[in-house]
N, C-alpha and C positions, 0 to 999 in steps of 0.2 A: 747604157744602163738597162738594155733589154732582159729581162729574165731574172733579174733582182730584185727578191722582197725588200721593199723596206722595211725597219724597225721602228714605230711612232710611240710616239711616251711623252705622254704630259705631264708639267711640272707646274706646284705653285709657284712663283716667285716674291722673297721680301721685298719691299720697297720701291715698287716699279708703281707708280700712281700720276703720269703722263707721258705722254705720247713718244717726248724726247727718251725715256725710261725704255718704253716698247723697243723703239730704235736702235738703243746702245746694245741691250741686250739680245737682241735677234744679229747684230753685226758682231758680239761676240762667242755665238753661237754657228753661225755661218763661217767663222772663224776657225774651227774648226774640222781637221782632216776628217774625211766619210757622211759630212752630215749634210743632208742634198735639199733639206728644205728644214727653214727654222720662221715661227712666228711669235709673237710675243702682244698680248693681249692684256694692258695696265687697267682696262675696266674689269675685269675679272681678274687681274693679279696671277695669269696661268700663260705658260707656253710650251709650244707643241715642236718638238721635232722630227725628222724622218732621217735615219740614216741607216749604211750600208751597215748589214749583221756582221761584228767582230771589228768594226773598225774603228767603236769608240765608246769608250766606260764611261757610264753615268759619272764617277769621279773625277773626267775628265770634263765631264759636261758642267761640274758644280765650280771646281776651280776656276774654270774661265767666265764664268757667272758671277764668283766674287770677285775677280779681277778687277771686272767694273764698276764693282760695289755694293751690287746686290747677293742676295742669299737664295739658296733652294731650302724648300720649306720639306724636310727632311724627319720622316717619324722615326724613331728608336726602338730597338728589341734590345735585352739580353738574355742572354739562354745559356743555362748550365751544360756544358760536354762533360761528363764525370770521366768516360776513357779518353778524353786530350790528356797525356801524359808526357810529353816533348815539344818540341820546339821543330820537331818534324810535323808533328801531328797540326799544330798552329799552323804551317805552310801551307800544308793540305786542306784544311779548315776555309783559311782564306783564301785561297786561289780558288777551292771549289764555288763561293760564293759570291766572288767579286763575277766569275763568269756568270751569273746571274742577271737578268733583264730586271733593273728598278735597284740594285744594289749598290750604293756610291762608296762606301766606308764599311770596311769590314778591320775588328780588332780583335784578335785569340788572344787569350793569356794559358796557358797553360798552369804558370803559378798557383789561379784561384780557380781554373778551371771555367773559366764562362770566355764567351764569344760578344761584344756590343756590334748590332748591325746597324747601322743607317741606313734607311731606306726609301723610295721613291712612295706613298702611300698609295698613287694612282698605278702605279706596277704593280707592286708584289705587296705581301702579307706573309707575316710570322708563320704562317700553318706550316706556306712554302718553302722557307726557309728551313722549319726543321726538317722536313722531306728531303731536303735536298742534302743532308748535313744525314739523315738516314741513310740514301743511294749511296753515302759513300763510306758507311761503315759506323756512323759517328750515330749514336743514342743519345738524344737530345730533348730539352724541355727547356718550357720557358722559366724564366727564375728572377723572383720579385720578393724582394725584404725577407719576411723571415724565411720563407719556404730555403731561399739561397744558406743562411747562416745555418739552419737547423743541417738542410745536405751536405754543407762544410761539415758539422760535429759527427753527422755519421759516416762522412769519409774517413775521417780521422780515426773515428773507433775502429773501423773495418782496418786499417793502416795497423794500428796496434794489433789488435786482435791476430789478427795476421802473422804478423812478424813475430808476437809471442809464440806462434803456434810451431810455425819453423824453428824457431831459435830450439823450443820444448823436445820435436822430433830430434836434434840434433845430440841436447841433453841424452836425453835416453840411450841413444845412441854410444855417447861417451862411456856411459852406465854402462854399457851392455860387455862394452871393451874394456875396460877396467876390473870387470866380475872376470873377464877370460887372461889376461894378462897379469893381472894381481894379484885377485883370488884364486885362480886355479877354477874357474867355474866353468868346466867343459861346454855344458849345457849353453851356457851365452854365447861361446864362440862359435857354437851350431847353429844359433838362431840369426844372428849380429849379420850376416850374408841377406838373408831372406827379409828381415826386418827392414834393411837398409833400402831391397830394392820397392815394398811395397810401400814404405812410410813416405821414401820421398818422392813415389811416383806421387802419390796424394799429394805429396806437399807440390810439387812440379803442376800440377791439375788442380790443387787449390787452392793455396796463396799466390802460387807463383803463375798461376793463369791469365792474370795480367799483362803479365810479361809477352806470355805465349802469343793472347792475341792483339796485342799490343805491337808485336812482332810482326802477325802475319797481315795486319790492316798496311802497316809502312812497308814491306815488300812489296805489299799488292798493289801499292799506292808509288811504289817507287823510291821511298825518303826512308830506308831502314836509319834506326837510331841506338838510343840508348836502349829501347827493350829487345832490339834484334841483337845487340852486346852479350848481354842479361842472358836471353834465352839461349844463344849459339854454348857460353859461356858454362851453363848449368848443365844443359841439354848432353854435351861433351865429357862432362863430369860422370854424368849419369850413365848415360851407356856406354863408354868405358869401365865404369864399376858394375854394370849388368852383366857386360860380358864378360868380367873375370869372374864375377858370382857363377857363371852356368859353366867354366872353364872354358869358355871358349878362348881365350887367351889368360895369358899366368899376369898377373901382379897386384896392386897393394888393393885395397878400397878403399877410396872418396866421396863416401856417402853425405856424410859427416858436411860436407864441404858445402854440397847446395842447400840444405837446411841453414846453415849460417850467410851466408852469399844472400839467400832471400830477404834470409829472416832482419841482416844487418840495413840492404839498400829497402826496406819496408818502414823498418824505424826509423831510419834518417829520413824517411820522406815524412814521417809525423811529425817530426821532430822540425823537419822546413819547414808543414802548412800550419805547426805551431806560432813558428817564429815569426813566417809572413804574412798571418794573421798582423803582428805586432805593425808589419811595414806599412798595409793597407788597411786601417781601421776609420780612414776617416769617413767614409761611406756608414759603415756601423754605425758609427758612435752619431753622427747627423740623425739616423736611424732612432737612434733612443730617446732622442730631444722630442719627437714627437708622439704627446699621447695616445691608444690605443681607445679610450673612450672620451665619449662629449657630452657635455647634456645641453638638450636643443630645449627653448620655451615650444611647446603645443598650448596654444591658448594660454591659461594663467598657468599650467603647470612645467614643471621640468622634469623631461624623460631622458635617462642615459641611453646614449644609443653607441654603436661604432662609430671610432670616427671618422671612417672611410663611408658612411652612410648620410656624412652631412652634406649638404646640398648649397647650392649660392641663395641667398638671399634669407638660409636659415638664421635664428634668433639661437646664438650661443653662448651660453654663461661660465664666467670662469669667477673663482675666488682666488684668497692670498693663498699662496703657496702652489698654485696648479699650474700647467705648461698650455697655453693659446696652442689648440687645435686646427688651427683654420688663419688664412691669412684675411682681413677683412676688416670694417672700419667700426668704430667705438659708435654706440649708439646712445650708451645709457650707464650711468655710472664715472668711479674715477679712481684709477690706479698707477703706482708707482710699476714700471714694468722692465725686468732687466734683459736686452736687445743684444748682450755682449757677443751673440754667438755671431752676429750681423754686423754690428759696428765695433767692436774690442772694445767698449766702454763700458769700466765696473761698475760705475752708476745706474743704478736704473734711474730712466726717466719718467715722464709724470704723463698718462693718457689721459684724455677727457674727447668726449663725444664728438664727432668727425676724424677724430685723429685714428691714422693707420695703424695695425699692430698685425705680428706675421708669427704664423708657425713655426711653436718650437722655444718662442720667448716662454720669460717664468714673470708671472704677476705678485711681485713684493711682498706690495701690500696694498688693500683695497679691492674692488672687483669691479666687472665689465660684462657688460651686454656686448655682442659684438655680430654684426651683420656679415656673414661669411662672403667673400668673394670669389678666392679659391679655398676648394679645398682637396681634400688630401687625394696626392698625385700629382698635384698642381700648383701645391704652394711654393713659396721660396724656396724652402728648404729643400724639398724636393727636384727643385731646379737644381740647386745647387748638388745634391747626392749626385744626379745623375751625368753631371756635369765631372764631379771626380771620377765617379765609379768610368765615364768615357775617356776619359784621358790616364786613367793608372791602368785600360787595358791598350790603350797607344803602346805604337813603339818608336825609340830613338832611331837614326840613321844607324849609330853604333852597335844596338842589338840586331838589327838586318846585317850588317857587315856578320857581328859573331854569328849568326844564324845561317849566314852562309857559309861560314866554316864550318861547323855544326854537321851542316848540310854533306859537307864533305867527309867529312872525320869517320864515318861507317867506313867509306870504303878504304879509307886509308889503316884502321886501326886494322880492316882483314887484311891488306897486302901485309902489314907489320905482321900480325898474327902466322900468316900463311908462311912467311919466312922464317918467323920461330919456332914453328911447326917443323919445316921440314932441315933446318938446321940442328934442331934437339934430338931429330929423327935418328941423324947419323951420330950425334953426339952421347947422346944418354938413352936411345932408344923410344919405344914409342910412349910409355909411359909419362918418360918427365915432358918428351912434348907434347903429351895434351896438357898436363897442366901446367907446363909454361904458355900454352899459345889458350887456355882458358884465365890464366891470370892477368895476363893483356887484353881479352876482350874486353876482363871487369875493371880493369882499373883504369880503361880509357873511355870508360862511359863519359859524356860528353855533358852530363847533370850540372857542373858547377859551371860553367860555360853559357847554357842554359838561363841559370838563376839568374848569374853576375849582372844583366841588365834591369829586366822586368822588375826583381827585387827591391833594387837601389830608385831605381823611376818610381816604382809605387810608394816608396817611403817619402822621394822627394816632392812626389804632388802632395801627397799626405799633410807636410811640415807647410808645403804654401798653403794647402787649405786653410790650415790652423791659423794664419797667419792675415785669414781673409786674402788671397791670391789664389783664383781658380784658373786652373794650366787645362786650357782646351784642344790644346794642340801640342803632347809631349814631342814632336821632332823641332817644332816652335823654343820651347823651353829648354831643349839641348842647344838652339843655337845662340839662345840669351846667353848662356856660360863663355861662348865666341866674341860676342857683341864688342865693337868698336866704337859706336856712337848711338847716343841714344836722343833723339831729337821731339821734341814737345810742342804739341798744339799749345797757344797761349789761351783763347777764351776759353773758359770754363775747365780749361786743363789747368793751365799755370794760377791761372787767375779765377775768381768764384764764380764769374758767369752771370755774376748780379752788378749790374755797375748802380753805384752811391755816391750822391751828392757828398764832396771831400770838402767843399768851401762856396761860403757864398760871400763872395766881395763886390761890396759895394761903392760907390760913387758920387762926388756932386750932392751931397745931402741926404742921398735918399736912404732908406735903412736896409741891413738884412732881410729882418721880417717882412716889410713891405715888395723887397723885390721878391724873395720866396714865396708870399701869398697869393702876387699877381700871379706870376708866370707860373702857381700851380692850377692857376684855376681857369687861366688862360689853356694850360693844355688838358683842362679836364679829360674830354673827347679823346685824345690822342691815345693810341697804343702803342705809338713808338717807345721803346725802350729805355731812351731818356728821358722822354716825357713822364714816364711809369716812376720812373729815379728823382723826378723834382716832385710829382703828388707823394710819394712813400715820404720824403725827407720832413716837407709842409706837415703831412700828418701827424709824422714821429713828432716834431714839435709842438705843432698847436692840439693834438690829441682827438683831431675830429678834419672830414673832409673837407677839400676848397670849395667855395661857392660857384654858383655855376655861372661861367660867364653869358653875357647879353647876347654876345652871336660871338661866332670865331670862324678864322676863315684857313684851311692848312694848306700850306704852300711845298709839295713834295720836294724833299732835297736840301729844303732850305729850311724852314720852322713853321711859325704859326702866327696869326694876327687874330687879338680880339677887342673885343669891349667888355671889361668889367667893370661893374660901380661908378661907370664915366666916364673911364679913363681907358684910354686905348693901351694897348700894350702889343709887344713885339719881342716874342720870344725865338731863336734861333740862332744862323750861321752870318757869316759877312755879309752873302748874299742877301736875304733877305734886306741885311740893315743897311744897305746897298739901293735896295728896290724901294726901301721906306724913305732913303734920302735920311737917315740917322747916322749923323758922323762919330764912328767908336775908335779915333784915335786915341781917346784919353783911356781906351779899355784894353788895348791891344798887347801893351808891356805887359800887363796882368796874364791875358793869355798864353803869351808867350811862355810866362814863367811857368804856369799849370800845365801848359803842351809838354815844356822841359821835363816835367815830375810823372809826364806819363797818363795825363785828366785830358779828356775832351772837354773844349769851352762852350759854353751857350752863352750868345750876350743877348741881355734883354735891355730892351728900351721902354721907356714911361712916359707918354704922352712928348713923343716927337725926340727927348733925350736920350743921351746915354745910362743909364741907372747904375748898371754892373756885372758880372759876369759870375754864373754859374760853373765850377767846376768837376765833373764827373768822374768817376774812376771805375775801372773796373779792378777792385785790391785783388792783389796775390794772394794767391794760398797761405796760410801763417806758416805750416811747414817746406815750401817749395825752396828758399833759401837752402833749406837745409839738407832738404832732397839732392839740390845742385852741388852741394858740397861734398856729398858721400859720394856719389857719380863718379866725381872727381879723385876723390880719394882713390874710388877700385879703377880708377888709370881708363876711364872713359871719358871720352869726350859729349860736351853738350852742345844742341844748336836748339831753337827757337823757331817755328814756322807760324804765322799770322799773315792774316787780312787789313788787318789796323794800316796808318801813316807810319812813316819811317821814324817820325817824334816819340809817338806814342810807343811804337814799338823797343827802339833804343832805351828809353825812359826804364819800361821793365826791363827788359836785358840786364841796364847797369845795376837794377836794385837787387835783382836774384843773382848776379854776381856770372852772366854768361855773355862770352865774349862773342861766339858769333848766332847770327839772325838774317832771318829773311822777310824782310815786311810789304806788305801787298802782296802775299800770293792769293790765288784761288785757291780752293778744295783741290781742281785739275794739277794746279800747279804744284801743290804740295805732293803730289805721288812722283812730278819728274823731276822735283830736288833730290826726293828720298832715291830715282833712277840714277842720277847722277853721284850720289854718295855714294852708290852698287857698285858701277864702273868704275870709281877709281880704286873699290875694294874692301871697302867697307861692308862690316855684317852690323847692319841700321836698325835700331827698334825704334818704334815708333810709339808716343802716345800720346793719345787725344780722348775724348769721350766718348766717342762711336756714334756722333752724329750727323755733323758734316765734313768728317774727314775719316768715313770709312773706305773713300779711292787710296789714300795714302797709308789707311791703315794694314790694309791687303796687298799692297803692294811690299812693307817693309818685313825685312828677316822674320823679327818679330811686332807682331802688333798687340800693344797693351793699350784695353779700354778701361780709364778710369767710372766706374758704373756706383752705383748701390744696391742692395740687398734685393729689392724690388723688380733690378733689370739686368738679374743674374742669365736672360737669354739673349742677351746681346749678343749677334754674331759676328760682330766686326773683327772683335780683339783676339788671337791665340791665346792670350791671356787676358783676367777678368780682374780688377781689384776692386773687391765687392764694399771694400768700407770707407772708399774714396780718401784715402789718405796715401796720398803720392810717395810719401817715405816708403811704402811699400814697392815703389820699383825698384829703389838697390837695393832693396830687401831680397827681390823677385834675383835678381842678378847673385845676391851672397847664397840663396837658396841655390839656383842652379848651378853654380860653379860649385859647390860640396857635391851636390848631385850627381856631376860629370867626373869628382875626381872619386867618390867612393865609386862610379860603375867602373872607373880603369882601373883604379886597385883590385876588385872583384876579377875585371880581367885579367888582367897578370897575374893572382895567384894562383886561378884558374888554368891559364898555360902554362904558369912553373912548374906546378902541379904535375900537368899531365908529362910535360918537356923531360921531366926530373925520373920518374917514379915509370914511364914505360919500360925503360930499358932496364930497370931493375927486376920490375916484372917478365920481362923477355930473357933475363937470366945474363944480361951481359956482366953481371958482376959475380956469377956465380962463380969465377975461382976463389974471390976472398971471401964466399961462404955468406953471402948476401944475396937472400933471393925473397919470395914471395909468394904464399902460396896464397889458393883463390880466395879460399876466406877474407884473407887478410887484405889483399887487391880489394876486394869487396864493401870492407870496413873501411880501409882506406879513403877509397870513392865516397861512399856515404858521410862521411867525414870532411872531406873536402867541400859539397853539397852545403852541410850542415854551417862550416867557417864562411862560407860565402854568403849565407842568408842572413846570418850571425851578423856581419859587417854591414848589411843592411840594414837589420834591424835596430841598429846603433843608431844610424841614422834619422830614423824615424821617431826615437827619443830626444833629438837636437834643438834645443829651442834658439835657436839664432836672435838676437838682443837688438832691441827697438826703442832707441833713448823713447821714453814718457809713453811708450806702450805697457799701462800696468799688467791688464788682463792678462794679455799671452806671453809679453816677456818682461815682465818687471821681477824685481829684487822681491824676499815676501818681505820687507821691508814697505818697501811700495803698496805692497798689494794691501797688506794690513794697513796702512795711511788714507786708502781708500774707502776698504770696508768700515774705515771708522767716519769719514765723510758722510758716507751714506747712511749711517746708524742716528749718525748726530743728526742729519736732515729728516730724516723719519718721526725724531722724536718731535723737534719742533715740530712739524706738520699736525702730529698727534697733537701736541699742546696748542697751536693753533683750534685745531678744530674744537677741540673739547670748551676752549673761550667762548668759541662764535655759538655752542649749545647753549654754553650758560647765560 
């Protein structure tokens, strides 16, 4: 190791909060090839490593950190590249930045033009990154809400503008040769030489300079593409028709040709960043939900300010009809508030003072003081933008495969070229082979090749947004389209997570009420969980809390003993009623049946007897039934992974209708099932709520955390389902499998395309008088371009059907059923209130 710097970089870590935490993570950091010293520090939540320069990506450092189940605490850039113009230019982009110290995750799109970086914040900083993305050609900035949408409209115009302008020169052009050929107007035929080589030198230097140095950044760089095509393509055109303009050699002029060659592949690119607007709008449109001003209280007044100027703990007032600015809790007042963009519920619900409400909702009716908690940057919603905006600039496995063709396809289209060149040389002379070996540069641009993924993935995260389904990891959500089985944490996945007193049966005389009163008050004290389940139940009934017992004594593992009112009581398991000498054979049948149904039993005894048995449950989801059923339908199989007894766990199985399960596992143990389903070949998703089965969640193909609005930074799940309704994972499964077949359609017509329409351009059909001149190659491509973005954009108008989901996919049947729900509840309210005046 003599004479080797190390490389040292500190990292936050999520979740690491004891010693066993420090441990895991530092032996899967050690774990790793090059790195010569790893430490890991859960009091400060940071650890440090040293390894050898080049032999190991922050990338690789983060994956093997969630492996174990924790997370790197990782800040986000996005930065506008206005010349990324290819899918060569994205290679370059990110290879340049992944070699970067502090860099984990780098994403080009070329489509919309911006880069998302993820980065180490103790390494590196955005300044560096655009420096670095400078040194290699690329002119960059950082890009945030509007500034990004307004640079979009004026790319676009410049796009137009452009391509009008070439197309115009070309015009003229025609004109000039029409006055000499038709009219007999000498004077145009003397000019039409001179004018052709000055108008489209300009045009070649100023719409088409794109091209040019578009060209010479990917030579430089190694990756020529579509503008090295473009450029060879025109450039050929061009001085060819110079040099017959000065006579240096005799034949026709093709002036004509690069002005439309530009002007055509200029328009069809407006014409995409029209359309792929359409595919990736779900960032936008989150964008517009929230409002632009606030009004904050200052003492008794209210002042509008920015709402990017409001602060936590500010006093912010909304009325009926305005959009919550601020995510943050109700203080004062009381309103009807509609959450549908968070939960797909058309109702709005009813706020009142401590209750949560989040940027971006619209307030009914009524108004609200509201104590900001976050704000803007920070809110939900915000989460959630950038949460898309990161994953529609992902890319699939399938777009790296075509990108690597892509990759190739320059040098292939020149060997093609080169051969049609010096074939036409001897055939037709040198004329028709430039422009046949010009119309094979243009019509093998490799644009719709390009699109056919990025396109189709931006529409399909799009449509799961909409749908409340945030895709964090798009090579993730291409393999849900694969997926083979899809297996389910039971608490708080399958099941609510709340467990509820299902029955109180009692015994021997004694009553419901009286056993429920005891053994609530008996576990005053208690925070155990079913303790919490028998004081909630007592409550809900008697309307008011248990009295507090005279002393109680908790016996771990087992329950609880006290004295209330006199009377002793004993609430718990066998054991205890074992240790108390209380014989509960006459309770036991009872249990057994409730153990059968899937309830934990509690027997309580009453001054030395048996009294009766409490039964608990933790209920199923009302949609998970149904969830298991569609699974089923799309030809997936279900399992079941719990901690519970084999009773308990059986008990649900049979009621949600799935045949196999695994009961008593660990958290540990649940990642070497979902190992084991790996190896016999299975592509496994997994989902659970990202709490204590994020070992298993990082471990499978795919991991979906069921989350809410609130805990949209969850980084367990590759996928998010922000509205906690489980029916969204076949949902998540019909979304990606369209996703995966509109990008292969894109593909194929993309290679038919090129497969079909080269050799026509190469002139092999030229004896039946079918050939292509570069124009039209040109039109062609653009064209091609244009139907591929087209069929994505279809996509992203798809609204995929959600039995009893009104908002995003009901019938307007439905949805009007709705709105009239909620008209009708409004008004009573109104009449309500207007009573309690009078």
């Amino acid at each position: 190791m003599s004479g080797v710097t190390l490389v040292k970089e500190k990292l936050s870590i999520k979740g690491m909060h004891c010693a066993t935490c420090g441990l895991t993570v530092e032996k899967a950091l050690r774990s790793l090839p090059g790195v010569v010293e790893a430490s890991a520090d859960p009091v400060t939540g940071e650890a440090v490593i040293a390894y050898e320069p080049g032999s190991v990506r922050l990338s690789d450092v983060v994956k093997a950190i969630r492996s174990v189940g924790y997370d790197v605490v990782l800040a986000e850039a996005v930065i506008r590249v206005p010349s990324m113009g290819s899918i060569d230019d994205e290679r370059v982009v990110e290879e340049t930045l992944l070699k970067m110290k502090g860099v984990a995750e780098v994403y080009a799109s070329h489509t919309n033009k911006t880069v998302v970086v993820r980065y180490n914040p103790h390494a590196t900083k955005p300044e560096e990154v655009l420096e670095a993305l400078g040194k290699a050609g690329y002119k960059a900035e950082m890009a945030e809400g509007k500034s990004l949408v307004e640079a979009e409209a004026e790319e676009e115009r410049r796009l137009l503008l452009d391509g009008l302008i070439s197309i115009t020169a070309s015009i003229v052009y025609y004109i000039l040769l029409a006055l000499e050929r038709l009219a007999g107007v000498e004077a145009a035929g003397a000019v039409l030489p001179y004018y052709g080589a000055v108008a489209f030198a300009i045009v070649l230097l100023g719409p088409g300079r794109r091209f040019l140095v578009g060209a010479y950044r990917s030579l430089k760089n190694g990756t020529p593409g579509m503008d090295a095509l473009v450029s060879l393509g025109t450039l050929s055109i061009y001085f060819y028709s110079l040099a017959a303009t000065l006579n240096i050699i005799r034949g026709e002029l093709y002036y004509e040709g690069i002005g439309l060659i530009i002007g055509f592949v200029l328009i069809g690119r407006y014409i995409e960043s029209r359309v792929k607007k359409g595919t990736g709008k779900a960032v936008e449109n989150l964008a517009k939900l929230k409002p632009e001003k606030a009004r904050v209280l200052r003492g008794r007044r209210e002042v509008e300010v920015d709402a990017s100027e409001v602060k936590p703990g500010d006093l912010v007032v909304v009325r009926q009809g305005e959009r919550i600015p601020v995510d943050g809790y109700v203080v004062q007042g009381k309103a009807y508030v509609d959450e549908s963009v968070f939960t797909g519920e058309p109702i709005p619900v009813e706020k009142k003072p401590g209750d949560l409400v989040l940027a971006g909702s619209m307030v009914s009716s009524g108004w609200l003081h509201i104590s900001a908690t976050r704000t803007s940057g920070d809110t939900a919603i915000d989460r959630i933008a950038r949460l898309i905006a990161y994953s529609q600039a992902g890319k699939m496995d399938i777009q790296r495969l075509a990108d690597r063709v892509s990759g190739m396809f320059f040098w292939a289209v020149l060997g093609i070229a080169s051969l049609t060149f010096t074939a036409w040389l001897f055939l037709g002379g040198l004329e028709t082979a430039i422009i046949r070996a010009a119309s094979v540069f243009l019509i093998s641009c490799p644009c719709a090749l390009g699109l056919a993924t990025p396109t189709a993935s931006s529409a399909g995260v799009g449509v799961a947004a909409r749908a409340g389904i945030l895709v964090r990891n798009v090579v993730a959500f291409e393999r849900l389209a694969k997926a083979s089985i899809v297996v389910f944490d039971k608490t708080g996945t399958l099941t609510l997570g709340m467990p509820r007193v299902a029955a109180v049966e009692a015994v021997d005389g004694f009553s419901q009420g009286e056993i429920l009163e005891l053994a609530a008050s008996a576990e005053k004290w208690s925070e155990h969980p079913l303790a919490r389940a028998i004081i909630d139940a007592y409550m809900e009934v008697a309307g008011r809390g248990p009295k507090d017992p005279d002393n109680a004594e908790v016996f771990p593992g087992m329950g609880v003993y006290a004295e209330v009112g006199g009377r002793s009581v004993v609430v718990g398991n066998r054991k205890i009623m074992d240790g108390f000498e209380v014989d509960i054979n006459t309770l036991e049948k009872i249990a057994e049946e409730w153990q059968s149904r899937g309830a934990t039993t509690v027997f309580v005894a009453i001054d030395g007897k048996p009294a009766g048995v409490i039964a608990i449950r933790d209920e199923p989801r009302p949609e998970a039934r149904e969830t298991v059923e569609w699974l089923k339908k799309l030809g997936l199989k279900v399992m079941m992974l719990t901690g519970d007894s084999e009773g308990t766990a059986r008990a649900i199985a049979r009621e949600l209708g799935i045949e196999e399960y695994r009961a008593g596992v660990s958290p540990e143990g649940k990642a070497e099932v979902i190992r084991e389903l790996q190896k016999k070949g299975d592509v496994v998703v997994m989902v659970g709520d990202g709490v204590n089965d994020a070992p298993s969640l990082a471990r499978a193909d795919v991991g979906i955390a069921v989350a809410n609005a609130t805990d949209v930074s969850v980084e367990a799940g590759d996928i998010v389902l922000i509205k906690g309704d489980l029916r969204r994972v076949p949902l998540a499964v019909v979304i990606s499998r369209k996703t995966y077949n509109t990008i292969k359609f894109n593909l194929f017509w993309a290679f038919i395309y090129n497969v079909t329409l080269i050799p026509v351009a190469a002139g092999a059909f030229a004896w039946a008088g079918i050939t292509l001149r570069p124009e039209l190659a040109a039109a062609a491509m653009a064209l091609s371009s244009i139907t591929v973005t087209s069929i994505s954009y279809r996509l992203s108008k798809w609204k995929p059907r959600l039995p009893g989901d009104y908002e995003t996919y009901g019938t307007k049947e439905e949805k009007e059923e709705s709105k009239e729900e909620f008209e009708r509840r409004t008004r009573e309210e109104k009449a309500l209130a207007a009573g309690r005046q009078q």
